[in-house]
C-alpha positions in Angstrom: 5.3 34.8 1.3 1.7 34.7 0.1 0.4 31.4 -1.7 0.0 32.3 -6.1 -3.4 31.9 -6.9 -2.1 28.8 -9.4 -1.5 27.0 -5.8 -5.5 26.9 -5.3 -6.3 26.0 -9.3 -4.5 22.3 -9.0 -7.4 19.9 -10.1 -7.0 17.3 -7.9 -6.3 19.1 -4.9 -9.5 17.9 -2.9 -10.1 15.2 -0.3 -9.0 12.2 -0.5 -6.2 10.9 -2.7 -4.8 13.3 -5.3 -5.2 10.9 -8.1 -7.8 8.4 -9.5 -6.0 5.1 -9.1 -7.8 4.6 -6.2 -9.4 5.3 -3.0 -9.1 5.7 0.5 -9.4 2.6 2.3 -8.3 1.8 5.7 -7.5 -1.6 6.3 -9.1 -2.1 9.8 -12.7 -1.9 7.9 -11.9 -3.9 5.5 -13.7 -7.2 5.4 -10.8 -9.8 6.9 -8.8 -12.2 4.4 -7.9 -15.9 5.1 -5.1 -17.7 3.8 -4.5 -21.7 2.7 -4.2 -23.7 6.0 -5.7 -20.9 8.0 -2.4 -19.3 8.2 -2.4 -16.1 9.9 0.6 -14.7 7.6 0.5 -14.7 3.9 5.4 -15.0 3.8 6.0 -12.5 0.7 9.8 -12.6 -0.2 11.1 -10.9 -2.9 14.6 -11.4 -4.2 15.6 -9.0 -6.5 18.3 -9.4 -9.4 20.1 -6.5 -10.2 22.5 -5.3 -13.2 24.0 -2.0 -12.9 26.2 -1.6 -16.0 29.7 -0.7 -15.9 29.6 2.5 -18.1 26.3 3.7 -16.3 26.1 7.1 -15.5 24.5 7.8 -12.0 20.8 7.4 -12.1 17.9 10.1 -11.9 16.4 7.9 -8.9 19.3 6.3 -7.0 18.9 3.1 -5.9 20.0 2.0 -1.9 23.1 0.3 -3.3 23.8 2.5 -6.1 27.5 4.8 -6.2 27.4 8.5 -7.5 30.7 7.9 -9.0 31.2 8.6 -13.3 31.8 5.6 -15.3 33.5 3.2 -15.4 32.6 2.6 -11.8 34.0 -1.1 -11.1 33.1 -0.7 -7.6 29.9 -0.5 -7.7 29.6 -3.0 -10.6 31.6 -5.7 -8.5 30.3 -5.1 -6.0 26.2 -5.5 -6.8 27.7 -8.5 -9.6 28.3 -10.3 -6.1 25.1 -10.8 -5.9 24.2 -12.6 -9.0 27.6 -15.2 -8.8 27.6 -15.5 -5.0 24.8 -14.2 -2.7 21.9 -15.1 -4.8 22.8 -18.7 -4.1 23.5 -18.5 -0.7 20.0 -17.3 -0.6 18.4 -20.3 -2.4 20.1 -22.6 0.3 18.9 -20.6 3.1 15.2 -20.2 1.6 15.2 -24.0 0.4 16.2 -25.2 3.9 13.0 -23.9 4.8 10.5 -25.1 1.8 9.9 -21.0 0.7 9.3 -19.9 -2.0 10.4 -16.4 -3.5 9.3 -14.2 -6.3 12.3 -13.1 -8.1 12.5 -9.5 -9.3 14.5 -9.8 -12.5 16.2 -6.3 -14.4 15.5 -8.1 -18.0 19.5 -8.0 -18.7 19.9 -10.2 -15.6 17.7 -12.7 -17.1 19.5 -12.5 -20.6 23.1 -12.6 -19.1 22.8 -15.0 -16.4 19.8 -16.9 -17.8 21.1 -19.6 -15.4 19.8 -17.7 -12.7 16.5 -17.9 -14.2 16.9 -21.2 -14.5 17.7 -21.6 -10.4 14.7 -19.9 -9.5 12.4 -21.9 -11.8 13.6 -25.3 -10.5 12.4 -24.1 -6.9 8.7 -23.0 -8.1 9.0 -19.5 -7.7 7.6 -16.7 -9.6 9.5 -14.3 -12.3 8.5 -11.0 -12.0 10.0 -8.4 -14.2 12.3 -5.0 -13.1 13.0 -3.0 -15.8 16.2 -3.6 -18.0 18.8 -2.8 -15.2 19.6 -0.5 -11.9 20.8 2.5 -14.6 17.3 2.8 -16.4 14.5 3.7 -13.7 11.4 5.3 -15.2 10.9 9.1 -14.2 8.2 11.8 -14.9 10.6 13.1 -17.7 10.3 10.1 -20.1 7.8 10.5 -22.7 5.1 8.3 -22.7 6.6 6.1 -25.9 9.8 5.9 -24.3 8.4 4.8 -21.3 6.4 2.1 -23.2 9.2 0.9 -24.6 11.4 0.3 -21.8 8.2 -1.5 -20.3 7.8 -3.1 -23.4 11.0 -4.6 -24.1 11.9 -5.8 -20.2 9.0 -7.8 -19.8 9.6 -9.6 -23.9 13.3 -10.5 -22.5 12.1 -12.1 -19.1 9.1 -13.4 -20.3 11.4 -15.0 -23.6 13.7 -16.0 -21.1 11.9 -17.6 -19.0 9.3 -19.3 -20.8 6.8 -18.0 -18.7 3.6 -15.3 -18.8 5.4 -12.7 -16.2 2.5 -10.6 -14.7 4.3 -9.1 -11.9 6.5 -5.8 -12.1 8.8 -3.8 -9.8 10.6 -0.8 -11.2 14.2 -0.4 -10.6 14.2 1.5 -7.1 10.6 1.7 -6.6 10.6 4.8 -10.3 7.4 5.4 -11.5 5.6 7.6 -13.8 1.8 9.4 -13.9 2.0 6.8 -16.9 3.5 3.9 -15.4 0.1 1.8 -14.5 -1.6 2.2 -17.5 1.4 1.1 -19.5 1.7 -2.2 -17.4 -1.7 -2.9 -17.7 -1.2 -2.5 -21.7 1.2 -4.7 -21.3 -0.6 -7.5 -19.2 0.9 -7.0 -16.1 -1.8 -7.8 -13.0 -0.2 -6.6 -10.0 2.4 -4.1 -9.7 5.3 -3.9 -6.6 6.0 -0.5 -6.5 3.6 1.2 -3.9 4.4 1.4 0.0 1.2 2.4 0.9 -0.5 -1.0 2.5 0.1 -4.7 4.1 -2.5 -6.2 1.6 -3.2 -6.1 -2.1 -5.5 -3.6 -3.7 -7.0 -2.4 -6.6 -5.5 0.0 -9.3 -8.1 1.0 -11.5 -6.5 2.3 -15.0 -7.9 3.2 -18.6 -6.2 -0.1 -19.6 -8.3 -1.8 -16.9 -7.7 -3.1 -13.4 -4.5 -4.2 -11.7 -3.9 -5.2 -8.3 -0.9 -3.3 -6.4 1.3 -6.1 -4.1 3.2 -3.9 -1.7 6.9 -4.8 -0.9 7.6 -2.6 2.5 10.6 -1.3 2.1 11.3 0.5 5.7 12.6 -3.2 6.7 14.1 -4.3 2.7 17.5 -5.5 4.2 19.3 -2.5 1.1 17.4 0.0 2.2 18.6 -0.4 6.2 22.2 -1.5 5.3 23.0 0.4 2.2 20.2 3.6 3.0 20.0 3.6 6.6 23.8 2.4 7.4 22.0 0.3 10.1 24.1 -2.9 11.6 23.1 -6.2 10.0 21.3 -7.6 12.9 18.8 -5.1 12.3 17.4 -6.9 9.2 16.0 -9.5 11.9 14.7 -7.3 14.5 12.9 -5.1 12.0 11.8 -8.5 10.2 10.6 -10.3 13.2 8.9 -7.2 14.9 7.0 -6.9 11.7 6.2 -10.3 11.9 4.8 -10.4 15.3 2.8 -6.9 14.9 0.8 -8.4 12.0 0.7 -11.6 13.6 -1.1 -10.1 16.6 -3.1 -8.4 14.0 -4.4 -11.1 12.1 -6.0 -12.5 15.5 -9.2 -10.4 15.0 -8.4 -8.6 11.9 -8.0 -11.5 9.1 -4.8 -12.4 7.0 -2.0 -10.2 6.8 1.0 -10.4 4.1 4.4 -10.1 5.4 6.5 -8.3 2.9 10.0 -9.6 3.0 12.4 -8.1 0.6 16.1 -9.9 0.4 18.9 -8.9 -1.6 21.5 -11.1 -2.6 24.4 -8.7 -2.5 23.1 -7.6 0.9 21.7 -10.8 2.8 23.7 -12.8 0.4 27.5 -11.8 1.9 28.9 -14.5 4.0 29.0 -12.0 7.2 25.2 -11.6 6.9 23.6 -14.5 5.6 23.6 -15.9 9.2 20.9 -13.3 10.2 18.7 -14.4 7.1 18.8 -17.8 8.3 18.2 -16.5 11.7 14.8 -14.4 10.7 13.6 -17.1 8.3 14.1 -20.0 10.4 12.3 -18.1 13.3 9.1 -16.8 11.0 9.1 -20.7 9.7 9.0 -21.9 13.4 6.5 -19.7 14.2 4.3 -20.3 10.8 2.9 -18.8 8.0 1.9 -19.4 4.0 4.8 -19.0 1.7 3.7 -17.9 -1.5 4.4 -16.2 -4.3 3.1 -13.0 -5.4 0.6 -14.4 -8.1 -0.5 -17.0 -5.4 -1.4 -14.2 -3.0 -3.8 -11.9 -5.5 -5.3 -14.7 -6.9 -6.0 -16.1 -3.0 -7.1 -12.6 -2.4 -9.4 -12.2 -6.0 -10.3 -15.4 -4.8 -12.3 -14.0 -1.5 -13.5 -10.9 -3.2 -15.6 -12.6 -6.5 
């Protein structure tokens, strides 16, 4: 079948990236990062809070733990609503048995109909990041760019209302984003974004609003993506964890600072047959050592080095 002539007129087909966001840059020549204490590993958890509505319809972008079923699907809503009455505080116990701190991924209609939640989290010191309005609203290439806005606009005024607090840190529901999506953060004074895969460090986003920073959360070893994508067993949420772990460990010998990405969920990690195997992972990366921070702490350690 021959190629259209169309296939050859693409503007940004050249080399390099296919976008002007930024550039290619590999990490082993970039100049090496160190961490408080002279920690080796910069411990990134992210906890996310998650409302998927009873009379949703299934979503353009399917989360790991989302159902395809029609509304009113009550077992998908019971079963995620675990996570914010049960798991989420098993995961508090587990993380403050260790003196970590989190950054909590809060859908804004988490944080206005459990604001005790946000309340838990702020008692501990962590950071509020927002995640869209729930799990049924993720951003797609098909909004306009005023709906997108909006939906931006009025998640990140409920969390940071809510919470009291400047929120600078955003994670779409289940990764979504738009051509539009970083300049409409950075509008809307967000600084780093959570979104991209792409990289064990923070970058640079460069947007006509200005410059962000992206914040990767790795989501090959994100406990819903392996259990609820992957249909692996539960204990692989610790091998995947603490081979990741050791591979940047060994890295940051002779290479600088690494961050380790740790993504929990609380209706994954949080269930009483699995929370065992979070204790086991953190308890083993706390033995080991590292800096626990949140994602604010480890851009602005990382702007830090590079003014």
């Amino acid at each position: 079948m021959p190629v259209p002539d169309s296939y050859l007129e693409y503007p940004l087909r050249r080399r390099g990236n296919d976008h002007d966001w930024f550039g290619y840059d590999p990490l082993p020549v970039r100049p090496p990062v160190t961490w408080p204490g002279a920690e080796k590993i910069a411990l990134f958890v992210t906890v996310n809070f998650e409302h998927y509505p009873l009379d949703a319809e299934p979503a353009a972008v399917r989360p790991a733990m989302a159902t395809p079923s029609a509304p009113p699907s009550y077992h998908q809503y019971t079963t995620t609503d675990y996570g914010n009455r049960v798991g989420a505080y098993r995961l508090f116990q587990v993380m403050d048995a260790h003196g970590f701190k989190g950054t909590a991924l809060f859908n804004s209609e988490v944080a206005r109909l459990y604001p005790r939640l946000v309340e838990e989290v702020l008692s501990r010191g962590w950071e509020v990041a927002a995640s869209g309005i729930d799990m049924s609203r993720p951003i797609t290439g098909q909004m306009s760019v005023e709906e997108e806005r909006a939906l931006i606009r009025d998640a990140l005024e409920t969390v940071r209302a809510i919470s009291g607090r400047p929120v600078l840190g955003w994670h779409s529901p289940a990764y979504s984003q738009s051509m539009n999506t970083f300049t409409l953060l950075a509008e809307s004074g967000v600084r780093y974004v959570m979104d991209w895969t792409n990289d064990d460090m923070p970058y640079a986003i460069t947007t006509p609003a200005g410059t962000m920073h992206a914040l990767p959360i790795n989501d090959q070893w994100e406990d819903a993506n392996i259990v609820g994508g992957q249909r692996q067993l539960t204990e692989e949420i610790y091998r995947q964890g603490i081979a990741a772990y050791r591979a940047l460990r060994a890295e940051a010998e002779t290479g600088g600072g690494r961050v380790l990405s740790l993504p929990l969920s609380p209706v994954v990690s949080g269930q009483p047959f699995r929370i065992a195997t979070a204790e086991k992972l953190l308890a083993e990366i706390a033995e080991a050592g590292c800096w626990s921070a949140t994602a604010g702490e480890i851009v602005a350690a990382f702007l830090d080095q590079k003014a």
